[in-house]
ZAKE-426042 format. One record per residue (C-alpha): x, y, z; residue in one letter. Coordinates in steps of 0.25 Angstrom, whole numbers, padded with zeros to 4 digits, always signed. Layout:
XYZa/...
END
This chain:
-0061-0002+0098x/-0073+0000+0108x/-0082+0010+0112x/-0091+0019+0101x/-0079+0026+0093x/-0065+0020+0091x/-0053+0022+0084x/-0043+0013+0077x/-0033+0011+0066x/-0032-0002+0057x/-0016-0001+0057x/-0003+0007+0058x/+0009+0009+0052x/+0019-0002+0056x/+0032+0003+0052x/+0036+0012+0061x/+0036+0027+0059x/+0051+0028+0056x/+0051+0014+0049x/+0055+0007+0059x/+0050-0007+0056x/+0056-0006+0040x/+0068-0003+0048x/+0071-0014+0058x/+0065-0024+0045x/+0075-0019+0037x/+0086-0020+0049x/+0080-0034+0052x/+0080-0040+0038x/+0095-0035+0036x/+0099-0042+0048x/+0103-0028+0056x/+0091-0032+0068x/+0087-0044+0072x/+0073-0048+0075x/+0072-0043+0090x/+0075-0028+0085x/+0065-0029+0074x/+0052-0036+0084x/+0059-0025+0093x/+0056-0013+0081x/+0042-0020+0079x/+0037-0021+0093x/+0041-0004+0094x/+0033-0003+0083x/+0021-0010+0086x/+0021-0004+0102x/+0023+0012+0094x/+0011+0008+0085x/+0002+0005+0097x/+0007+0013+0106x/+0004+0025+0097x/-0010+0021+0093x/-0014+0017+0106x/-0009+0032+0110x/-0017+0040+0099x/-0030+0036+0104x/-0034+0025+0095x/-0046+0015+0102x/-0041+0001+0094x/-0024+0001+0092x/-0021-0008+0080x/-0012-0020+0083x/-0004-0029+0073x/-0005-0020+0064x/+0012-0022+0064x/+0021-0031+0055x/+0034-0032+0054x/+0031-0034+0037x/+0017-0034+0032x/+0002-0038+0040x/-0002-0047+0030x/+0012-0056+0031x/+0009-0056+0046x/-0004-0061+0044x/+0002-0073+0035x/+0011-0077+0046x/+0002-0073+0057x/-0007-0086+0049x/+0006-0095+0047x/+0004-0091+0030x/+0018-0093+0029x/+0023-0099+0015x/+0032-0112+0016x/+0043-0104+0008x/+0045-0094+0021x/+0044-0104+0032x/+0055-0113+0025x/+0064-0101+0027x/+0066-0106+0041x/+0065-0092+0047x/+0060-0086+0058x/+0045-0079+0058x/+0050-0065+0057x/+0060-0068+0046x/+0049-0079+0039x/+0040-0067+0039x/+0050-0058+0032x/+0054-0068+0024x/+0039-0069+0018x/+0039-0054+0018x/+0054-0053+0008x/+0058-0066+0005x/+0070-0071+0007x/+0083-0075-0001x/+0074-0090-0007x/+0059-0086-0004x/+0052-0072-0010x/+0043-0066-0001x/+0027-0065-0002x/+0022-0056-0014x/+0017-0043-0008x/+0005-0034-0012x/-0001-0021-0010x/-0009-0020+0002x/-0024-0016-0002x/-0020-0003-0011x/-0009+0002-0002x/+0004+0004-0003x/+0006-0008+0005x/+0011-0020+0002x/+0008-0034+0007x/+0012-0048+0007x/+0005-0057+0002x/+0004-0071+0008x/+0002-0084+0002x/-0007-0093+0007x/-0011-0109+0000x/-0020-0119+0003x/-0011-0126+0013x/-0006-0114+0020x/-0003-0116+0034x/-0013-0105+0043x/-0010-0103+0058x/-0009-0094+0067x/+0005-0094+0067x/+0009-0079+0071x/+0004-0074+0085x/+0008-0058+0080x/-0005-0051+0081x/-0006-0056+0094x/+0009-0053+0101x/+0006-0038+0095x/-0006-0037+0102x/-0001-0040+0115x/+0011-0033+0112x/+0001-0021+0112x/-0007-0024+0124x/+0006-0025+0131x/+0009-0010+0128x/-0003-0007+0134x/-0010-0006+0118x/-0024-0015+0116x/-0022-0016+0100x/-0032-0021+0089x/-0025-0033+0083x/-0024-0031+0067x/-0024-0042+0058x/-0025-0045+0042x/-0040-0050+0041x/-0039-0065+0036x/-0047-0064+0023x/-0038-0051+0019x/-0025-0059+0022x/-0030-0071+0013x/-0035-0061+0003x/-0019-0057+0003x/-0013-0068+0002x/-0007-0075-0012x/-0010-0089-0014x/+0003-0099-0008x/+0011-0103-0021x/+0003-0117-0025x/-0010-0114-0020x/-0019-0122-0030x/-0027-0114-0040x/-0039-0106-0033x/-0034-0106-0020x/-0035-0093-0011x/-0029-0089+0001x/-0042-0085+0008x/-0046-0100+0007x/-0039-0101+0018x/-0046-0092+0026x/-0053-0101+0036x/-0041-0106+0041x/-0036-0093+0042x/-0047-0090+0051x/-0041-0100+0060x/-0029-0092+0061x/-0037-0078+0064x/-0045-0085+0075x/-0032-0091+0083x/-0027-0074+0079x/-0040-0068+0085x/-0041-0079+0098x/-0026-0075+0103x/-0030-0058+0102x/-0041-0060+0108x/-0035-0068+0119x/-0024-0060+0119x/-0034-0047+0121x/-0038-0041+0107x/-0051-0036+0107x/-0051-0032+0092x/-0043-0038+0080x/-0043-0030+0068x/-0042-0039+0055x/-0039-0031+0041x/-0047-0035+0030x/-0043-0025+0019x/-0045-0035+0007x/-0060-0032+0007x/-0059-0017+0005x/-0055-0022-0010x/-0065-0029-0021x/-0068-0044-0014x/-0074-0057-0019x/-0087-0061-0011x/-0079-0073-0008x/-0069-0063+0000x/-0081-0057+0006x/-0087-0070+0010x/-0074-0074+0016x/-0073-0061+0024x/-0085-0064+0031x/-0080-0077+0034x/-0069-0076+0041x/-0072-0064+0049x/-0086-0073+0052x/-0076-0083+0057x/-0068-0074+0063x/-0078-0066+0071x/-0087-0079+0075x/-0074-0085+0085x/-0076-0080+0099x/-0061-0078+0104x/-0057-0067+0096x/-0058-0051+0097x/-0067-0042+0091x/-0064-0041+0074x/-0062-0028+0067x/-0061-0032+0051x/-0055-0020+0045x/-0055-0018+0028x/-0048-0005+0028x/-0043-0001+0012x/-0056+0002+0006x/-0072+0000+0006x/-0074-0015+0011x/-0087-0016+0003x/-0094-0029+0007x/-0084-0033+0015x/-0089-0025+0027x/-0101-0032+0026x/-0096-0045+0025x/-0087-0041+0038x/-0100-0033+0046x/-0106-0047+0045x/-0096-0055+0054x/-0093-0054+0067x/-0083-0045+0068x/-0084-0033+0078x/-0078-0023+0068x/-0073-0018+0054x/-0064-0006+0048x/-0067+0000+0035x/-0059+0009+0028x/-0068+0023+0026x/-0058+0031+0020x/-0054+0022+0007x/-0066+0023+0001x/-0080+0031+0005x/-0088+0023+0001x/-0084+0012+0013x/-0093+0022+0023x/-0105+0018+0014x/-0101+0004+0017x/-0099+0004+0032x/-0114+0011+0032x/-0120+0001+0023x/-0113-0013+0029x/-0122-0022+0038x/-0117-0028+0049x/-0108-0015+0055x/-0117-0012+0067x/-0111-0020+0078x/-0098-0020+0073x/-0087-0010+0076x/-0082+0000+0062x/-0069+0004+0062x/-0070+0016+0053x/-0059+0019+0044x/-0060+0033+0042x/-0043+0039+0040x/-0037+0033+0030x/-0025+0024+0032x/-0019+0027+0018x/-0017+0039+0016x/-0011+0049+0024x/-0022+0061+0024x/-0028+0068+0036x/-0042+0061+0038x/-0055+0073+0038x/-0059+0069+0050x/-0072+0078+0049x/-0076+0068+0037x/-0071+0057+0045x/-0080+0058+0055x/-0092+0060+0047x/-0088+0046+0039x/-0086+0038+0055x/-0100+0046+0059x/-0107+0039+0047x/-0103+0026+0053x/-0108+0028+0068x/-0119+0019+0065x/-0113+0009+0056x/-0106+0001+0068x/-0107-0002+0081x/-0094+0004+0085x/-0086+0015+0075x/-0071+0015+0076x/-0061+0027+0068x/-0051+0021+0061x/-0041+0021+0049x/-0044+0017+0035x/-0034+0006+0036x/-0020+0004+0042x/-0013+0015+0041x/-0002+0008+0040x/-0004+0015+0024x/+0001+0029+0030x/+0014+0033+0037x/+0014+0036+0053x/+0015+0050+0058x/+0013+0064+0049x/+0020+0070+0063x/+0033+0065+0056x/+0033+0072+0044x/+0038+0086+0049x/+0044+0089+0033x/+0029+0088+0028x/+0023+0101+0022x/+0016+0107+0032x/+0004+0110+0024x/+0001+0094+0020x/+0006+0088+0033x/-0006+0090+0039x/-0017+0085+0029x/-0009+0070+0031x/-0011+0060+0042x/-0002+0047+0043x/-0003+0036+0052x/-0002+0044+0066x/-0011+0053+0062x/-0021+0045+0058x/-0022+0040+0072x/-0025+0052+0075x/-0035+0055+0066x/-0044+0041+0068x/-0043+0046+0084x/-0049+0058+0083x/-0061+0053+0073x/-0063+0042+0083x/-0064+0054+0093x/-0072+0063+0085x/-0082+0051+0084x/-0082+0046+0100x/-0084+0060+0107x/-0086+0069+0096x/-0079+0080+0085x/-0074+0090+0097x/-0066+0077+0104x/-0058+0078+0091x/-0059+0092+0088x/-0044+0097+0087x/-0042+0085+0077x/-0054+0088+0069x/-0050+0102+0067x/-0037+0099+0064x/-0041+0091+0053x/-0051+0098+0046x/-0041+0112+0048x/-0032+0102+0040x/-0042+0097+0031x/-0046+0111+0026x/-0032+0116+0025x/-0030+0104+0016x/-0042+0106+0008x/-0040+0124+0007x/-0025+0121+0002x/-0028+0109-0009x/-0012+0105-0014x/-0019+0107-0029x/-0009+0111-0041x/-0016+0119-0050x/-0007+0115-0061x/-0007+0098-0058x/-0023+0099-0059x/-0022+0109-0071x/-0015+0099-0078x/-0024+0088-0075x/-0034+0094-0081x/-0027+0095-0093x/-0027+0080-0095x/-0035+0074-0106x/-0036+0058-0110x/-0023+0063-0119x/-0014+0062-0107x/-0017+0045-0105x/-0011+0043-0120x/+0001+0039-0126x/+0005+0035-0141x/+0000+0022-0146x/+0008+0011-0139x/+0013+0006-0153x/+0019+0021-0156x/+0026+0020-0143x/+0033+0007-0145x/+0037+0011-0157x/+0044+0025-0153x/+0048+0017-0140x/+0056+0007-0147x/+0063+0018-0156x/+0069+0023-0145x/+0069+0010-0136x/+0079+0010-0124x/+0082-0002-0116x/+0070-0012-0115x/+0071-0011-0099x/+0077+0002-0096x/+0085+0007-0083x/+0077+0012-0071x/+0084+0022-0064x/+0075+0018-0051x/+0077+0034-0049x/+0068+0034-0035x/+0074+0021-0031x/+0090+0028-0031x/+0083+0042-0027x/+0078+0032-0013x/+0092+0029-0010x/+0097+0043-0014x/+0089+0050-0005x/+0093+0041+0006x/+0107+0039+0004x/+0117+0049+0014x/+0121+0063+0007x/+0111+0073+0008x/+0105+0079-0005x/+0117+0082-0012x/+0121+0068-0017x/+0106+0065-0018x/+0109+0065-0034x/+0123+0060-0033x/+0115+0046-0028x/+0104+0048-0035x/+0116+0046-0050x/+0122+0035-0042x/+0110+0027-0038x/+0106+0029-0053x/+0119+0024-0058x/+0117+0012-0048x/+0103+0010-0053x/+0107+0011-0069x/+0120+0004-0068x/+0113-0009-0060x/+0101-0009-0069x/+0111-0009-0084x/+0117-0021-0075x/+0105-0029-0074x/+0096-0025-0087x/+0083-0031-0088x/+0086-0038-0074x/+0086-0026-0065x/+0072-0028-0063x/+0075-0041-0056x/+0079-0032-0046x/+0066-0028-0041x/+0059-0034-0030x/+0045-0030-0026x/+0048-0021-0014x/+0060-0015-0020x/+0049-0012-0033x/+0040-0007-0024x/+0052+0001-0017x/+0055+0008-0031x/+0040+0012-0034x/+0039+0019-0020x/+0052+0027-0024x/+0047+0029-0037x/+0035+0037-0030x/+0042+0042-0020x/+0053+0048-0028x/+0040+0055-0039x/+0032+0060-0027x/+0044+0067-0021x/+0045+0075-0033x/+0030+0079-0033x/+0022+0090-0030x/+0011+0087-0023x/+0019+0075-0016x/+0026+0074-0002x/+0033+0062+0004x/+0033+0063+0019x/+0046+0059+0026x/+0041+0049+0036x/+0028+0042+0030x/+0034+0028+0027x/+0022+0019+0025x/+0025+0003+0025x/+0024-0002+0009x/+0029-0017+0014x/+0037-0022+0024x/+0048-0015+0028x/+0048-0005+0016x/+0039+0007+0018x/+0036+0019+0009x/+0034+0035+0010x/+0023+0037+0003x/+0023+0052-0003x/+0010+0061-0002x/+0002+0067-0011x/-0003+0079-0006x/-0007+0089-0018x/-0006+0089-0032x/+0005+0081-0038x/+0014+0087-0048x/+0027+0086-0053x/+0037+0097-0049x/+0049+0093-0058x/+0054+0079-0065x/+0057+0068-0056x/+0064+0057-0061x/+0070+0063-0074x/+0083+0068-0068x/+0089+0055-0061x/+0080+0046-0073x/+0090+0053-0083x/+0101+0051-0075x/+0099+0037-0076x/+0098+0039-0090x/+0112+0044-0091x/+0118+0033-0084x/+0114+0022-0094x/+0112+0020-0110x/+0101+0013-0106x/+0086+0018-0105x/+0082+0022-0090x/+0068+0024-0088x/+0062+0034-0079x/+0050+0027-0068x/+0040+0035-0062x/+0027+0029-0053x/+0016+0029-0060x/+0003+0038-0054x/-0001+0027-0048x/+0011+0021-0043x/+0014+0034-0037x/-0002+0039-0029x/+0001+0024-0022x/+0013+0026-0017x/+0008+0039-0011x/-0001+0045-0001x/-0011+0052-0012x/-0021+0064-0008x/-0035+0062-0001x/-0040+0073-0007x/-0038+0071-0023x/-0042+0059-0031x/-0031+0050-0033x/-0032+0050-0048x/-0029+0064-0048x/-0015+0062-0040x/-0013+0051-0050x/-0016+0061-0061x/-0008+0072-0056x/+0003+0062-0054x/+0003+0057-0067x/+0005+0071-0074x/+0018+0073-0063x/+0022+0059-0071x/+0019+0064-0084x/+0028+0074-0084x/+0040+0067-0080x/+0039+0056-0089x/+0040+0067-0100x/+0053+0074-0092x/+0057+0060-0091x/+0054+0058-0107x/+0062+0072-0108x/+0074+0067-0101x/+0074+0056-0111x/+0068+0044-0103x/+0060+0036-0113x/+0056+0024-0103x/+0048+0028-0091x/+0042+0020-0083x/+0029+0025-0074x/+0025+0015-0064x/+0013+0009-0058x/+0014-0004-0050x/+0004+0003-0041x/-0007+0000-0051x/-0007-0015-0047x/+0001-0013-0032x/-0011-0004-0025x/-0025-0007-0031x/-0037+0000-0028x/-0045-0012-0018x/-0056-0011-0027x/-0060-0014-0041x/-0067+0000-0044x/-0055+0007-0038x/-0045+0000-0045x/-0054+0004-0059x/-0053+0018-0055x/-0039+0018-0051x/-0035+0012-0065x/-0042+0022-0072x/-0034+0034-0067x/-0019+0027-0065x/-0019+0023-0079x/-0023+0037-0083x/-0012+0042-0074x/-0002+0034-0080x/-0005+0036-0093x/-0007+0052-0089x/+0010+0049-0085x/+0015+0044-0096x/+0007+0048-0107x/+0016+0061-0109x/+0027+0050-0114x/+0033+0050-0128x/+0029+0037-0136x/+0044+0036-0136x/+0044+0034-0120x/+0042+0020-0116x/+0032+0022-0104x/+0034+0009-0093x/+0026+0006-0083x/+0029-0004-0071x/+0018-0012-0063x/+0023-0018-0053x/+0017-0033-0051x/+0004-0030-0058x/-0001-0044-0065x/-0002-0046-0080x/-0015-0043-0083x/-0012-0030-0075x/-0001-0027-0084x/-0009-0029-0096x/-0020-0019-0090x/-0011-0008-0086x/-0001-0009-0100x/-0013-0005-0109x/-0017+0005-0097x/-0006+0012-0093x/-0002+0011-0109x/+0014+0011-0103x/+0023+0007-0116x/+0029-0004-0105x/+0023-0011-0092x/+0029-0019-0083x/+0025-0028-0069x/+0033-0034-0060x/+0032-0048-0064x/+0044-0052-0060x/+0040-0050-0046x/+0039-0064-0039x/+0024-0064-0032x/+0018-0054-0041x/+0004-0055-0049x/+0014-0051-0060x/+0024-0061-0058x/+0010-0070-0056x/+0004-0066-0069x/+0017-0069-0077x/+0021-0081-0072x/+0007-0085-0077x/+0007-0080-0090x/+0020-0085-0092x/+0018-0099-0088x/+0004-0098-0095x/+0012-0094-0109x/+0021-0106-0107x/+0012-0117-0107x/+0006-0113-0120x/-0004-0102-0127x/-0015-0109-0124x/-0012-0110-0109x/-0010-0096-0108x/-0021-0087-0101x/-0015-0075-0109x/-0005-0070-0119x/+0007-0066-0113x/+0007-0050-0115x/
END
């Protein structure tokens, strides 16, 4: 990053255009490849990325910005946080790492979370007061000579260390009130030793990520952003320091990092428009280099370059250097639109995934350092794009017709008391079957046999699914472990979108959810509608193997817009509104069919959170509407579930008088979660007495 104008992403995708890595994990965890051959899959990977990025122009190449699992685990091992329950396993680094990531036969693995309102998901680390932190893992520097050796001069990318404590979970034990991020002057110590060996080894700039300030922070949090990057910045053997807060406005945090001495910041421009107002307005920004984030690395929408560039001119003199780069990693969007050759003609062009966004911050840092006609063939493109898009709306005059006929009515049910009562008249089994419909259409679709014994498997799988599920009653949901959970929501939105209008899912766009298991985000790319039941035909086929009562499951409106890639050019609540009415109907065909448990989920309320307060207000205001708009069309007699995923008492409590379902469920039972927390609590809290209790048990 020298000179007047630059270009840069903050990250790429690390899995490999045709999987590859999930590959050679699941090959190397099975036993069928030994560690060579998976270093072997890795280090291709690695030299593809940089290779590629270097070729496309870019000014700054990101480095260690691969990891074999997840970037917040390699920065736990990377300060020697590894809990004593992993190293007694007696294994080797790379299975010790693995063994944090999935557990092992006696040891559960570190809990996970979503990773700052993405479909990401993270480990979480634990970290106590005695925890042992050292520099214990020299990865960040062996990549970047790894990459200097191909002939690549890469920026070194690592978690921020206030971020990284910010993440982690208190080590079992910890004495009441302790915080990780007591720890972090000693884990300054680590990033020092870090910084001293890049630069010695030839870095000129380290990148350090410190996303957990684009969300609502304490002043203590502030305070100790400034810290450390005051201590960072004062040593003297270190490169130059580019602290990035990509995800969302960073607020007062971009002052707090403007006065340090770090040579450069990142902010996200795209996530929120007011964050241009704070570039403009922080003090402190005029000797420092700006890495403007001005194409978004979470969605997969061609950037209006045109705009773009007004937004990066308004920032000339904000900083004493202006760099074009991405929003955040996009290690959010899939790798190359190019692959996509089944795409509908017309939409292909108004997307842009990884590769392409390459391409785009290029040509605006190009535009910027010699001028518009430098970029001219891009720019047109674009905007002939842009206005093709913009004459051609995908807008279904009878979707938005019939969102204008909803009226306050539509959020309504009978009286909760009214519906127990016609409930229990026609009560079914108090946990009834789930046909996991989307999960059996999974391993339908992929089995051998062409279309014609698609529903041939499809009555098997079920049978499998019923059969297994009368065998095990009320234990079936022992079954579930977090990822295979999060595997059947996936499928559940997948299987839906599939069956949209206004929906497509492109053949190659695998995205990284966690570790080795990766998702294909559909896209939303018109109005959303439904063109014919989805779930009735296979949930009654369920219903015909068993006297017992099998429920139909859908994703909630919520549930469903995150595990997609939704429209840049609509309000999110209206795709929610629209979705909810494509739910609605089904839930009634499903009623029709004679299904009287349904079950509309929404773990996403409590998995991806808005960053900030006031948008989280917001966003509960229009999902519940959306929920209740989907199931409101039900018969008092129709018991309406809902499940949550690992969302915390209190949090139950909200939503079941919210979302007015006649049953809510969390995953409590999931070992590591808030739920599990929160239960635990409540339980232990009930047996010592009444007076000991903080609460009624609900």
């Amino acid at each position: 990053m020298t000179g007047i104008i630059g270009s840069t992403v903050l990250g790429y995708p690390r899995i490999g255009p045709g999987r590859e890595l999930p590959r050679a994990l699941e090959r190397y965890w099975t036993h069928r490849a030994d560690e060579s051959e998976l270093r072997a899959v890795a280090r291709e990977l690695r030299a593809r990325t940089w290779r590629e990025l270097s070729a496309a122009g870019l000014d700054s190449v990101p480095g260690g910005t691969f990891s074999y699992y997840d970037h917040v685990l390699d920065t736990a091992v990377m300060a020697g946080a590894v809990p004593e329950r992993f190293r007694a396993l007696g294994l080797g680094p790379l299975d010790t790492y693995f063994a944090m990531a999935r557990g092992t036969d006696s040891v559960s693995p570190l809990a996970t979370a979503s990773w700052f309102g993405t479909s990401y998901h993270h480990l979480v680390p634990e970290i106590g007061p005695d925890t042992p932190l050292t520099f214990a893992d020299r990865t960040p520097v062996r990549d970047y000579l790894e990459a200097l050796r191909l002939g690549v001069h890469t920026r070194p990318v690592l978690l921020g260390p206030v971020t990284f404590l910010l993440l982690c979970a208190p080590e079992p034990g910890s004495p009441p009130g302790f915080r990780p991020l007591d720890r972090l002057g000693e884990l300054l110590g680590v990033y020092a030793w870090v910084l001293g060996e890049l630069q010695a080894a030839g870095a000129d700039w380290v990148q350090l990520d410190e996303p957990a300030f684009a969300a609502d922070r304490t002043a203590a949090d502030r305070d100790a952003l400034r810290d450390a990057y005051d201590v960072l910045g004062a040593r003297t053997r270190r490169p130059a320091l580019l602290a990035a807060v990509p995800y969302g406005d960073p607020g007062p945090a971009l002052g707090a990092l403007a006065a340090t001495p770090v040579e450069g910041v990142a902010v996200d421009l795209v996530s929120e428009t007011s964050t241009v107002n704070t570039v403009v307005a922080a003090p402190g920004l005029s000797d420092k280099t700006l890495v403007a984030g001005l194409v978004d690395g979470r969605n997969v929408w061609r950037t209006d370059l045109d705009t773009a560039l007004v937004t990066a001119a308004t920032l000339l003199g904000s900083a004493r250097e202006v760099v074009v780069g991405t929003s955040c990693s996009l290690l959010h969007v899939p790798y190359d639109l190019d692959r996509e050759t089944a795409l509908d003609p017309q939409v292909a062009p108004w997307l842009a995934f990884a590769s392409q966004k390459v391409r785009e911050v290029v040509a605006l840092a190009t535009a910027l350092r010699r001028g518009p006609d430098t970029a001219a063939a891009e720019l047109t493109r674009t905007r002939e794009i842009l206005a093709h898009r913009g004459a051609n709306p995908p807008t279904d005059r009878r979707v938005r017709a019939r969102l204008a006929t909803l009226r306050p009515a539509h959020l309504r049910r009978a009286a909760y008391a009214d519906r127990r009562a016609a409930q229990d008249r026609n009560r079914g089994s108090d946990e009834p079957i789930d046909p996991l419909v989307a999960a059996v259409d999974r391993r339908a679709r992929t089995d051998s046999g062409g279309d014609e014994s698609y529903a041939e498997r499809m009555r098997a799988g079920l049978h499998d699914v019923v059969r297994l599920q009368e065998v095990l009653g009320p234990h079936a949901a022992d079954l579930a472990a977090p990822s295979a959970d999060q595997r059947r929501y996936d499928d559940l939105v997948c299987f839906v979108a599939q069956r949209l209008r206004g929906v497509v899912t492109p053949e190659h766009a695998w995205v990284q959810h966690s570790g080795a298991y990766c998702v294909r985000p559909p896209i939303v790319v018109g109005d959303v509608s439904r063109a014919a039941p989805m779930t009735v035909k296979w949930v009654t086929t369920a219903q015909r193997l068993t006297t017992a009562a099998v429920k139909g499951v859908l994703p909630g409106p919520v549930t469903a817009i995150a595990g997609m890639f939704v429209r840049d050019d609509v309000p999110v609540l209206d795709t929610a509104a629209q979705l909810a009415l494509a739910l609605r109907d089904e839930v009634r065909d499903l009623e029709a069919a004679g299904i009287r448990e349904i079950q509309v989920d929404e773990p996403a309320l409590w998995r991806r959170p808005p960053l900030r307060e006031r948008a989280r207000r917001d966003r509960w205001t229009w999902a519940t509407e959306a929920f209740r708009v989907a199931t409101s069309g039900a018969a008092a007699s129709t018991r309406i579930r809902t499940q949550l995923g690992d969302a915390g008492i209190e949090e139950t409590l909200q939503v079941t008088a919210a979302l007015d379902a006649d049953v809510t469920t969390t995953a409590a039972a999931t070992a590591g979660s808030r739920a599990h927390a929160d239960a635990l609590a409540m339980l232990r809290n009930a047996a010592a007495g009444p007076e000991s209790a903080g609460r009624p048990l609900p």
